[in-house]
N, C-alpha and C positions, 0 to 999 in steps of 0.2 A: 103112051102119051109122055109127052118130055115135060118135063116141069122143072122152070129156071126158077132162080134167086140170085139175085146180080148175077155175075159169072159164071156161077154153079149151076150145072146143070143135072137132073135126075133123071132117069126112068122108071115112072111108075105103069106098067105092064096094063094094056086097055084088058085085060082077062079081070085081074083083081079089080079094077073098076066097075067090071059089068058083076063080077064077084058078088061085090058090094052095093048093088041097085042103084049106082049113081049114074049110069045113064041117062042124060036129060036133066041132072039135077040144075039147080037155079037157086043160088041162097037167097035168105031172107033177110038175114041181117051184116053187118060186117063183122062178124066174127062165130063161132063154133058157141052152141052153150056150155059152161065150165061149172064146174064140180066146184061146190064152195067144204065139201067134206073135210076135215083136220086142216080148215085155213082160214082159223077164227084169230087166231097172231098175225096173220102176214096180210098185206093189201092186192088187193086183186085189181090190175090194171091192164086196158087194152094199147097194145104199141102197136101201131100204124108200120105194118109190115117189113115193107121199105129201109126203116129206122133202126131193124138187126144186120147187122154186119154178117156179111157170104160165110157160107158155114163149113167149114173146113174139116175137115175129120182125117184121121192118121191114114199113112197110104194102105192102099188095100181095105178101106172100110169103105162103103159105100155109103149114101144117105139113107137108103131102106137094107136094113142090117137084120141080119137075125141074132140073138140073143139067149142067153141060157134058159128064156121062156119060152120065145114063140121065134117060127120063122116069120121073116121078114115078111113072107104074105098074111101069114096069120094076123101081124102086127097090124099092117094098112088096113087090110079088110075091116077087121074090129074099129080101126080109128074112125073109114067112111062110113059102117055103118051106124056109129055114135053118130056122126053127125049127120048122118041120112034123116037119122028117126030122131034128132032132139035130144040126144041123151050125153049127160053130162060128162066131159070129160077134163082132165086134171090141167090147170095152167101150164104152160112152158115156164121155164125156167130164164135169168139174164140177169144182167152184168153191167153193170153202164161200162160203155165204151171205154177206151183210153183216150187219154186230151185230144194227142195228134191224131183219133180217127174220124174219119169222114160220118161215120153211124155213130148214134145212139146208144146203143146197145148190144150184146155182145149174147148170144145164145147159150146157157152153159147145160139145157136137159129140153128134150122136147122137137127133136129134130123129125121126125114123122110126124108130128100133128103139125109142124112150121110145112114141112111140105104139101099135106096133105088139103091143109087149109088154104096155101097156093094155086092148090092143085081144082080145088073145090070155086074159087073164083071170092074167095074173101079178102079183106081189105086191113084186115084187124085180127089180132091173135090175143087170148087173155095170156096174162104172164104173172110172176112174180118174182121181187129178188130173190135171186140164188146165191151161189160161189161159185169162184172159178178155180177147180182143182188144178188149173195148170198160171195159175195169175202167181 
């Protein structure tokens, strides 16, 4: 399955989807449920998709990356099955925009649950500010 975000486009692999028993899925809300766990300081808000700027990653990294935890399918699978079954998952991260951009807002942790929630047909991502370790 290809899942875009303005010009970006990914591949998320229909295996790990059926992986993840999201065949047929249908959200119910616009947005994944979110984990309010250690974010009793920071405000938890939903940005209207659209509103993050195309998410750009250094060459050679993909959007679904694997990591010094998990591979990149371990990663999805876990994410669709959070939000298959309701189960809380941690806000993305962002940035307000720069003046002269067109978005909002500006991605800076949380790029598989952005796609994944693309992918799942939702409208709304929860977030919170973060940093931009390259600003």
């Amino acid at each position: 399955m290809k899942v875009t975000h303005h010009e970006i486009e990914a591949e998320l692999l229909d295996s790990w989807w059926s992986e993840a028993g999201m065949v047929g899925f249908v959200p119910v809300s616009s947005a994944f449920c979110v984990d309010l766990n250690g974010l009793i300081e920071q405000d938890i808000f939903e940005v209207h998709i659209p509103q993050i700027s195309p998410v750009i990653r250094a060459s050679g990294i993909g959007i679904f990356n694997t990591n010094y935890e998990a591979t990149a399918q371990k990663r999805v699978v876990n994410i669709l099955c959070a939000i298959r079954g309701n189960i809380p998952l941690p806000p993305v991260q962002v940035v307000a925009g720069k003046n002269d951009s067109l978005f909002r807002y500006k991605l800076t942790a949380g790029h598989h649950r952005l796609y994944c929630s693309i992918a799942c047909g939702f409208t709304h991502i929860p977030a919170v500010l973060g940093f931009d370790p390259h600003a």
